[in-house]
N, C-alpha and C positions, 0 to 999 in steps of 0.2 A: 742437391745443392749443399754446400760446404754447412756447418751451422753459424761458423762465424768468420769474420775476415778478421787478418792478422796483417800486418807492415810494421817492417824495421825502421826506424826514423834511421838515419845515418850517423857514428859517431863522427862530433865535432861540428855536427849543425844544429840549432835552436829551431824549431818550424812555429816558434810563438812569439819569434821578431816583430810582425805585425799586424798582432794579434792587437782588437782595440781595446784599449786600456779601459776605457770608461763603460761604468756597471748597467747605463743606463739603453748601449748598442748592446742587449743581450744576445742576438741572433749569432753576432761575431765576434762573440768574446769568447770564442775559442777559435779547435782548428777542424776543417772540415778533413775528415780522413775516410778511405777506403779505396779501394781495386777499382781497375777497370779493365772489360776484355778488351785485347789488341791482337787476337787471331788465334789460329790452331792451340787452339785450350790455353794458351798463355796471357798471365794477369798483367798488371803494371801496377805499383802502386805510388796515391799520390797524397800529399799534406798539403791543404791550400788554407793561406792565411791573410786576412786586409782589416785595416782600420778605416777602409775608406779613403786613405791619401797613399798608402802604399800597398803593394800586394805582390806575396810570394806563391808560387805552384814548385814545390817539391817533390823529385823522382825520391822513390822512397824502395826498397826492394820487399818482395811479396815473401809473405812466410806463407799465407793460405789465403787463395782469393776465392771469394765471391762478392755475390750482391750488395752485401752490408756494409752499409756506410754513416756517417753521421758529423755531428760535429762535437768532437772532444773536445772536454774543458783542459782549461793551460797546465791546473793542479794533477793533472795525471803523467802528465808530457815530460818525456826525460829533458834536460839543459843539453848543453852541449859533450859536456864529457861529462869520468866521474861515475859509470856506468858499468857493469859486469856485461858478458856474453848472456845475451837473451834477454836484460833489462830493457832495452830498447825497442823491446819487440810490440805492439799497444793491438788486443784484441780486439774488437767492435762485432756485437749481435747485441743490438736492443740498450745495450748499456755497455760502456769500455774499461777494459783490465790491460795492466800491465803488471807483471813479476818482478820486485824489487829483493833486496838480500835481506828484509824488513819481511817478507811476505806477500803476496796479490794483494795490489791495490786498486781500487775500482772507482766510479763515477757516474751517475746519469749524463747522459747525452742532452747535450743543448738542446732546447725550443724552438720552433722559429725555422725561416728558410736563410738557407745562404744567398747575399745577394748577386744577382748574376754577374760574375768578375768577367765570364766571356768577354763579354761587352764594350769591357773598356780597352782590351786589347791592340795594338795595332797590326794592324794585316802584314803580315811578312814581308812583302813587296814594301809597304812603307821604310822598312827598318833597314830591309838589305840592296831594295836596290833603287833607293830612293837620296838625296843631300842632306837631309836632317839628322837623321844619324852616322854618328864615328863611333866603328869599333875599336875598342882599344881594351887592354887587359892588363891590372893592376894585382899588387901584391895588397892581402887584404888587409894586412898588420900596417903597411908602410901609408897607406890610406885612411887608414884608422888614428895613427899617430897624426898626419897631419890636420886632421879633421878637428881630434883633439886640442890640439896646438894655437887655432887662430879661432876656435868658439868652444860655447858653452854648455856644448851639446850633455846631457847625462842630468844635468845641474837641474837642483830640485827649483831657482829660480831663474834658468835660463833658458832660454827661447830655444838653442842652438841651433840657428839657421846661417846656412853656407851655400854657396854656387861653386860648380866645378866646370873647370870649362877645360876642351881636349881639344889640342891640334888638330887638323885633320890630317894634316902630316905625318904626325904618329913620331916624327923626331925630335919634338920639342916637349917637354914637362908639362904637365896637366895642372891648371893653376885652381886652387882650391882658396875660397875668398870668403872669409867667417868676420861676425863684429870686434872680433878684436886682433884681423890681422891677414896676413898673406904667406900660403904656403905654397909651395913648389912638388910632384910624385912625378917621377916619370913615368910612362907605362913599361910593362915588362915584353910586353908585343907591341908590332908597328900591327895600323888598322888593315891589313889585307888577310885575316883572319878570318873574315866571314865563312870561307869554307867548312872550318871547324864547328862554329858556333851556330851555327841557320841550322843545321840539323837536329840540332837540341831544341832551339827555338819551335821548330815545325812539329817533332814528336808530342812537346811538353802542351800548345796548343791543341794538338787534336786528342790528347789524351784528358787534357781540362774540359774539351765539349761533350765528351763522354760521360765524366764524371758529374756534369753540370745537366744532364737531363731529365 
């Protein structure tokens, strides 16, 4: 077996969006990271991160899989950009490194168990072939502005809570409703996209039950 696993976080993605803030959820105040097998000798690797109200599983691509896994603290995790070739790369065996143009920088691996995010999942069949969800696909800046625009979301004394609500149509603007207003996205796709999208969904699920054992 390998000695240690290695994953690329992606540039241009954060995997400590939500990650929880507060010192006192230590289990999850980081990101849980490492490989899993998905057949003839081939790894997957994944970043999964929740504060409890939201939660991300990130495909991450495998520099060296094995067993070793853990949950990395935030302070090691590259941002989004801003990063040289191979910075992004985060080692894990017993403790995690990653290579900065500064030198290896290291960390102890978090305490504690991850809590089962499995769980909260909705079964596939829910999502795609059920009337509670619309898929629809957004531009993530032009989303971002108008999220901005009608709350206070970032603000060290603002709440910033918003409701978005989608046509099922898929031809009408996506109405984004924050306390200080009304914004209008449309989406960049009509919802008959499921095709594309369920197979992501179904991978990234049975690749988190893997990781979650």
């Amino acid at each position: 077996m390998e000695k240690f696993t290695s994953i690329e976080i992606p540039e241009g993605v954060d995997v400590r969006g939500c990650v929880a803030k507060e010192s006192s959820r230590y289990s999850i105040a980081g990101v849980l990271c490492g490989t899993v097998p998905v057949g003839n000798g081939e790894w997957a690797g994944l970043a999964v991160a929740t504060d409890g109200r939201t939660l991300s599983v990130t495909d991450c691509p495998v520099v060296v899989g094995s067993n070793h896994r853990g949950i990395v603290p935030t302070t090691l995790l590259p941002g989004k950009a801003g990063t040289r070739a191979g910075e992004r790369n985060v080692r894990i065996n017993g403790k995690a490194e990653r290579d900065t143009r500064k030198g290896t920088i290291s960390a102890e691996l978090q305490e504690g168990s991850f809590p089962p995010v499995l769980d909260v999942f909705p079964k596939e069949a829910d999502v795609f072939d059920g009337d509670d969800y619309v898929c629809c696909a957004f531009n993530p800046d032009l989303l971002s502005q108008a999220v901005k625009a009608v709350t206070d979301v970032g603000s060290i004394a603002g709440h910033g809570e918003y409701a978005i609500y989608v046509h099922k149509g898929g031809k009408k603007p996506a109405v984004v409703i924050g306390q200080y207003g009304v914004a209008l996205v449309m989406p960049i796709t009509r919802p008959t996209t499921t095709a594309t999208v369920r197979p992501m969904f179904a991978k990234m699920i049975a690749r988190l039950a893997l990781m979650c054992k």
